[in-house]
N, C-alpha and C positions, 0 to 999 in steps of 0.2 A: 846359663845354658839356654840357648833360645827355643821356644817352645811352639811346635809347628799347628797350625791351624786344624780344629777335628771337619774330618767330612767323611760323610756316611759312603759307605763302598752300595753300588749298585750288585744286584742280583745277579746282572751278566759277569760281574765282576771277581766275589765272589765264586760265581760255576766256574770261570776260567781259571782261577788260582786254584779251585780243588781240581777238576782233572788236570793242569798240568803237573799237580803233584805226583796224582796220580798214575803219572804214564810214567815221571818221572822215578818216579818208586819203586815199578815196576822193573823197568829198565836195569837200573841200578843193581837189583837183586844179581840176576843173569849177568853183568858182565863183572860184580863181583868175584859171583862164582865162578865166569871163567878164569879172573886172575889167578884166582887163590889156589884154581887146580894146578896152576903151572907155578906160583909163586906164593909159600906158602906164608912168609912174614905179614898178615895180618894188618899188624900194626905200624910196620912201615908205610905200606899202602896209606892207612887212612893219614899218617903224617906229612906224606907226600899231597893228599887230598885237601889239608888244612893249610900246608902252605901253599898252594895254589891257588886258594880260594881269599888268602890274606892278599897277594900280591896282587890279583886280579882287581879288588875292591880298592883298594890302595892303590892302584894304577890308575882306573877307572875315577876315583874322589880327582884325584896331582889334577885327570885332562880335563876336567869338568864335567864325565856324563855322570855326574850324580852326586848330589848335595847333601848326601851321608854325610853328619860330626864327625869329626875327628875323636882321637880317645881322650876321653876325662878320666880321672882317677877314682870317681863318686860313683860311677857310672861300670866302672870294669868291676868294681866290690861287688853291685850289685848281681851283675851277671855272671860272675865268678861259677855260683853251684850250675846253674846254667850250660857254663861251657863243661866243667866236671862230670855230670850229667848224660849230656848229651853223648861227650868223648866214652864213657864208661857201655853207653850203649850200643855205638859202632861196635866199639875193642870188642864185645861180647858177642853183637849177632856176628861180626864177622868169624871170632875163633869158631863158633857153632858150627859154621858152614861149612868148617872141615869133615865132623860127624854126621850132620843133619842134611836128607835131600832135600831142594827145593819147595816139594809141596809140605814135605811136613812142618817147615821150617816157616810156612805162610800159613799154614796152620796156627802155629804153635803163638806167632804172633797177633794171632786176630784174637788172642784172649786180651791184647789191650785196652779194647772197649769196657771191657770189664775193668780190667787193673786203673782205669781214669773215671768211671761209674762210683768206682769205692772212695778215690780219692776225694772225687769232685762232692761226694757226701762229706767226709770227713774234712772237707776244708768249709762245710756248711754249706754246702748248693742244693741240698734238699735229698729226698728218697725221688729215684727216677719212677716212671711211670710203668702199670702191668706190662702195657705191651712192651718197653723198652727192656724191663727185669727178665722177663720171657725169652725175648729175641739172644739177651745175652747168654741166658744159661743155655740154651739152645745151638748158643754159638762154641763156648767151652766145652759142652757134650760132644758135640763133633769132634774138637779135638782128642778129647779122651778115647775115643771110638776108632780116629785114626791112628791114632799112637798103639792102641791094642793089634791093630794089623800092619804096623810100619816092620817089620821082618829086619832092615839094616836099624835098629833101634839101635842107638848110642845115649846110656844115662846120662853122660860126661855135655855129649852134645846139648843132648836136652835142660840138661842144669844150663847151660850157658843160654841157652835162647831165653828160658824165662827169665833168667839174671836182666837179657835185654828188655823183656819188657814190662819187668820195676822201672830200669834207668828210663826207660822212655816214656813214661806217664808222668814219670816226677820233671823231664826236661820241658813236655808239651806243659806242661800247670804250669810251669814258671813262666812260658814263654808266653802264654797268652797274657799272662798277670802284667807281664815287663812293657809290653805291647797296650796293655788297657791302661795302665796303670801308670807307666812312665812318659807315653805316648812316643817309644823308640820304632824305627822305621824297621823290616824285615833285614835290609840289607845291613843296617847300622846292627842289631842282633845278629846279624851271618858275620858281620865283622870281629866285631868284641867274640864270639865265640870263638871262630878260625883263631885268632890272632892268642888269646888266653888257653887255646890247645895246646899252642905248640911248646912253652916248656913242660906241660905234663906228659906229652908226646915223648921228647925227646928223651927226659929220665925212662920212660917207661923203657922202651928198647933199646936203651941200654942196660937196665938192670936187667930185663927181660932175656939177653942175649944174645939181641936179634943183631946190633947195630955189634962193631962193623960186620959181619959175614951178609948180613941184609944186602949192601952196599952193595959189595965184589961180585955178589949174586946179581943183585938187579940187572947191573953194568954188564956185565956177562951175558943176561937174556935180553937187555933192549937192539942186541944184535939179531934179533930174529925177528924178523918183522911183524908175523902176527902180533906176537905177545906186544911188541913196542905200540901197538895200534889199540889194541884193546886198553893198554896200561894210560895211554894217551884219553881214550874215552872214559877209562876211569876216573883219569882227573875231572876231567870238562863235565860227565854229569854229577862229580860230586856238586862240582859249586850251585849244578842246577838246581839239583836234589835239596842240596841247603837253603838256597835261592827261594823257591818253589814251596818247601816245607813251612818255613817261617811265614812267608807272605799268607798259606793257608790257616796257619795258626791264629795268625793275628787277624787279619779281615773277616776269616769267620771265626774258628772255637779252636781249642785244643781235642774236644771228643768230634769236631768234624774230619780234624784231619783224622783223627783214627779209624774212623767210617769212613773216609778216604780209602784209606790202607786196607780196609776188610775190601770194600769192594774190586780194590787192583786184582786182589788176591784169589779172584775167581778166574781172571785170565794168565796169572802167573802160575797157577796150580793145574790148568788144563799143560798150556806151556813147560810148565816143569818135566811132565811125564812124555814128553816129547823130546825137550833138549837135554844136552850137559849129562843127559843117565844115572845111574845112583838111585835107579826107584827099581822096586820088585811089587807088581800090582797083586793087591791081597782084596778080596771084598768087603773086609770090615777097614781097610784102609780106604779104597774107592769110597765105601756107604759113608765112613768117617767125615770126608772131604764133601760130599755132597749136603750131608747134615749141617756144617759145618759154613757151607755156602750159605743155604739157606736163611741158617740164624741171621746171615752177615748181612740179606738182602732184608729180611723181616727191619732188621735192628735199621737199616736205613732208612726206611721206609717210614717206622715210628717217629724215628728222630727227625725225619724231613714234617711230617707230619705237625708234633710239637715246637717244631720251628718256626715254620707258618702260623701256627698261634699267636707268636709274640713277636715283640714288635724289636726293628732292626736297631742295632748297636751302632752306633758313634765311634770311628775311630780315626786315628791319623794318619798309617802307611802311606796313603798313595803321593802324601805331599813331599815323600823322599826323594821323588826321581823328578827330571825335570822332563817337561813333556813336549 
C-alpha cells in the first residue's frame, strides 16, 4: 500500500475544516429533525445516507477528482469498529430525536467533551488541566440543570442520546488513531466507513421491521415535494457532515471536533426554541442551557489555550485530494 507523504496542515487550515464542521453539524441536526418529524424510519434514513456517500466517493475515485485507495482487506479489518461505532451513534441520536427537543438534545450531547476527557486518560493521554476539568464539569451541570426543567422529559429519549455519546467518543479515538497512525486520508475513512455500513444497515431494518413498509412509505412521500427536498438535503449534508467531521478529526484532534460540537451548539439551542417546536420554556431549563453554554465556551477557550502551548502535529490528509 503506498504511503502518502506527511505535511503539517496550516492554521488557516485547520479553522476551516473546524467551522465547516461546524456549520455543518449544525445544519444536519434541524434537517434531521425535520425528516424524522414526517418520516419516522430512522434507520432507513441514515442507510440511504451511507449509500450515498459510498457511491458519491466511488464516483468521484472512477473520474479522477481524488486519489482516494481503493479497498484493501487489511485495511477494512482495521476500520471495521470504526464504521460499527460511528453507525451505532447515528441509529441512537437519531431514535432520540423522536423523544428529545432540539436544545436538550445539544445539551445532552455537549457531555461528550467529557466522555473523550475520560477516554483520552484511560487510553494514557494524561489528567487534563484545572481549567479544562472545570470547564467540563461546568458543562455536564448545565446539562443536569436543564434536564431538571425539560417538562417534555422522555427517559427512553434520554437513554438514547447518552447511548450516542459513548458511541461517538469511542468512533472520534479511533479515527484520530487511524488518521495518525495509519496516515488514511478523511475521504478514504468516510469511504471504508459508508461502504462497511451498509451490510449492518441493511440487517438492522430488516430485523428492525422497518424494511419493506420503510420503502412503500418513502416512495409514498417523495411525492410531496417538500419532504422530497429536505429528504434530498439530507443526503447531500450527510456526506458533508462525514466529509467535514473526519477531515476535523484528523488534521486537528478528536477532542477538537467535540469543541467543535459544543460551540455549534450555542446557535443550534438558541435556534432550536425557535424552530421545529417541541420546547416548553421553563427557567431552570433556560438557566440550564445558559450554564451549559458557558462551560462549552470556557472549555474552548482552555483548550485553544493548551493548544498554543504545544507545538503542531504532522499529518497526511491533505495529500488525498488532488489540487
Amino acid at each position: 500500500m503506498e504511503v502518502q507523504p506527511e505535511m503539517e496542515p496550516t492554521s488557516s487550515i485547520s479553522l476551516i475544516a473546524a467551522v465547516s464542521y461546524g456549520i455543518a453539524s449544525m445544519a444536519m441536526v434541524f434537517i434531521n429533525k425535520a425528516v424524522i418529524m414526517q418520516y419516522p424510519h430512522s434507520m432507513t434514513v441514515l442507510t440511504l445516507q451511507q449509500l450515498a456517500t459510498s457511491l458519491f466517493i466511488h464516483c468521484g475515485r472512477r473520474m479522477g477528482y481524488t486519489r482516494a485507495r481503493g479497498i484493501d482487506l487489511a485495511t477494512a479489518k482495521k476500520l471495521l469498529p470504526v464504521s460499527i461505532f460511528y453507525n451505532a451513534n447515528v441509529a441512537f441520536a437519531l431514535a432520540s430525536l423522536k423523544g428529545v427537543n432540539i436544545p436538550m438534545y445539544i445539551a445532552i450531547k455537549r457531555l461528550t467533551p467529557l466522555a473523550v476527557l475520560i477516554a483520552g486518560y484511560l487510553f494514557g493521554k494524561g489528567k487534563p488541566t484545572t481549567q479544562v476539568a472545570l470547564s467540563v464539569l461546568l458543562t455536564a451541570a448545565g446539562c443536569v440543570i436543564a434536564a431538571l426543567g425539560d417538562f417534555s422529559f422522555d427517559l427512553f429519549g434520554y437513554g438514547l442520546a447518552l447511548t450516542s455519546v459513548f458511541f461517538q467518543t469511542m468512533y472520534l479515538v479511533l479515527v484520530e488513531k487511524s488518521g495518525a497512525e495509519d496516515g488514511l486520508s478523511s475521504i478514504e475513512i468516510m469511504f471504508y466507513n459508508s461502504f462497511l455500513s451498509l451490510p449492518f444497515l441493511s440487517f438492522l431494518i430488516i430485523v428492525t421491521g422497518e424494511f419493506p413498509n420503510s420503502l412503500s412509505l418513502l416512495l409514498a412521500k417523495c411525492s410531496y415535494l417538500p419532504f422530497l427536498v429536505m429528504l434530498v438535503l439530507s443526503l447531500v449534508m450527510g456526506i458533508v457532515l462525514n466529509f467535514t467531521m473526519f477531515l476535523c478529526t484528523i488534521v486537528n484532534s478528536a477532542l477538537t471536533t467535540t469543541i467543535v460540537g459544543v460551540l455549534k451548539g450555542v446557535g443550534s439551542t438558541t435556534l432550536g426554541f425557535v424552530l421545529l417546536g417541541g420546547v416548553e420554556v421553563h427557567a431552570l431549563n433556560v438557566s440550564g442551557l445558559v450554564v451549559n453554554t458557558a462551560g462549552g465556551v470556557w472549555y474552548s477557550y482552555a483548550k485553544y489555550r493548551q493548544k498554543k502551548a504545544k507545538p503542531a502535529k504532522t499529518l497526511s490528509d491533505l495529500e488525498a485530494h488532488k489540487k
